[in-house]
N, C-alpha and C positions, 0 to 999 in steps of 0.2 A: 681930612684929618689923617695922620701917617697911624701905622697901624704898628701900635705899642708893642708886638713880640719881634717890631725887624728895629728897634732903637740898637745902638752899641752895647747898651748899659745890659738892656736883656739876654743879648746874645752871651757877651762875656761873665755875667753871673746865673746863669742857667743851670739847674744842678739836671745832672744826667739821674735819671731813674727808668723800674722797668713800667712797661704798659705806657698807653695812649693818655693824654693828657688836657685840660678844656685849655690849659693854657703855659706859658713859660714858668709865670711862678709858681702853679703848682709841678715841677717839673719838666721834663723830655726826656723822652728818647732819645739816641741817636739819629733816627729821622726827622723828627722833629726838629732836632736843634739843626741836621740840612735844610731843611726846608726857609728855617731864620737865614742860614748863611745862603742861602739862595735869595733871598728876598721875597720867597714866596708868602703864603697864607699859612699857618701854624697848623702843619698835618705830619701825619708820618707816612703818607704816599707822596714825595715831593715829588713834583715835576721833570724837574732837572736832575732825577736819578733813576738809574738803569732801575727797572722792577726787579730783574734778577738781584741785583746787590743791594736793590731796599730789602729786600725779603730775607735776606741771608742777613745784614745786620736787626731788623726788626726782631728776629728771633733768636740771635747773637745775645741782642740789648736785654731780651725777657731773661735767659737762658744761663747766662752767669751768675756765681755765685755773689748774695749781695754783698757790696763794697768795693767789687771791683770792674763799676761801671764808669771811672775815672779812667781806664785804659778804651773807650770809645769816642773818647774828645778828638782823636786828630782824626778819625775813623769818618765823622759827619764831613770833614772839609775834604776827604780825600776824595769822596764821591759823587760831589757837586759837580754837575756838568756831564756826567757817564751815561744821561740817557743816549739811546741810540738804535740804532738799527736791529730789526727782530734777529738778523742772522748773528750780529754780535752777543744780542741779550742771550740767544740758544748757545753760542759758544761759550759762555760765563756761564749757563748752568751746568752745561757737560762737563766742564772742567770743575768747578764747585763739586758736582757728585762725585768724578771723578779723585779730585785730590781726597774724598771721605772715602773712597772704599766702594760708594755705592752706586749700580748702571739707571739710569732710566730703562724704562719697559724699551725691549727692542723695537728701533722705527721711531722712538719717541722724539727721537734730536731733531731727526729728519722734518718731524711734521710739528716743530714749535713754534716753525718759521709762519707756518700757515694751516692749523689757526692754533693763535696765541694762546698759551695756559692762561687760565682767569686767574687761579689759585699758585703764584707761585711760591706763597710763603708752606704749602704743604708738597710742593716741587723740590725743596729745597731744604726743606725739615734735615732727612738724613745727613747734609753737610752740618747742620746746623750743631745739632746732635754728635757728632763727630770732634768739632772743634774744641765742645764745651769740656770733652771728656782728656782735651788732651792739660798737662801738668801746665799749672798757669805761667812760669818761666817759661817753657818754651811756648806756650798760646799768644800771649804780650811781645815778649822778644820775635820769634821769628815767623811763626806758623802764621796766624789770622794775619799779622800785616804784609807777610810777604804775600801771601796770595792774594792781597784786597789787591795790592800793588801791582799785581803780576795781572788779576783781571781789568783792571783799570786800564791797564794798555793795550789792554785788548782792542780797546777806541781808537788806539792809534794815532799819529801825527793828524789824521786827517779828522777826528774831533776838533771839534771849535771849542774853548773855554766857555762855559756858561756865561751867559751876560750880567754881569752884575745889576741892582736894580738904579733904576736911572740916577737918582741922586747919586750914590758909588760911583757912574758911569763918567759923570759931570763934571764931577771932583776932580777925578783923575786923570778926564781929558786935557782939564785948565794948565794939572803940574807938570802932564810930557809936554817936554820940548819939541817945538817943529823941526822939521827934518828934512832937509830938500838935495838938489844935487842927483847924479845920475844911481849911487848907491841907493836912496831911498827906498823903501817898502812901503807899497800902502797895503793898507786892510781890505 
């Protein structure tokens, strides 16, 4: 039986709220509603997103003032797919503390890679903290997205897109068009 928080219907009438949630109708998060468009299990540690960037929206989504958790809808789809490599996740935190103002303990960057913070939603608090404070026109408009934007790339061309979950996979392999001839690209 398909699991009722990855239907359409759920994902696109989902209302965004703060804190962890047993389920779609009573809310999500921002992670949580990734975790839907990932196809995952209804968590707010999804999978298929970097920790460092769940942690920074996880406390993003608490952390605003209520009613304007409507500016974190495009925020869950831009992060699908960002998990990756410890050296990338430590370059998204340095730069997250960074663009707030705040250093890690000296040595800290160095040794993220190996071993990994358990806690990074408290690694990553002071960006958190930082953003909330800044005037909500420029937080929406430019700040929080351009940076989500700017660490996202941090993955580089050499990121693969998350896999969408099979049935999405299916669909859409039936509607590309085959492609042959010496141009062709395969996967």
């Amino acid at each position: 039986m398909p699991d009722p928080t990855q239907t359409d219907a759920a994902v696109q009438t989902v209302i965004l709220r703060k804190g962890n949630h047993a389920s779609p109708a009573r809310g999500a998060c921002v992670m949580e509603l990734a975790s839907m468009l990932a196809g995952e299990r209804f968590s707010d540690h999804p999978a298929a997103v970097c920790p460092v960037l769940a942690a920074f929206l996880r406390g993003y989504n608490d952390a605003i003032p209520s009613g304007q958790e409507d500016e974190l809808y495009p925020y869950a789809s831009l992060v699908v797919g960002t998990h990756g490599s410890r050296r990338v996740g430590a370059e998204r935190a340095r730069r997250l503390l960074e663009w707030a103002g705040a250093e890690p303990a000296r040595g800290r960057t160095a040794r993220w890679s190996s071993p990994w913070p358990t806690d990074w939603d408290a690694t990553i608090r002071p960006a958190v903290r930082f953003a909330v404070r800044l005037e909500p026109a420029a937080r929406r408009a430019e700040a929080v997205a351009q940076l989500l934007a700017a660490l996202v790339d941090l993955g580089g061309p050499a990121r693969e897109p998350f896999a969408p979950p099979r049935a999405a996979r299916v669909a859409s392999d039936a509607q590309r068009p085959a492609s042959s001839g010496a141009g062709a690209v395969s996967a």
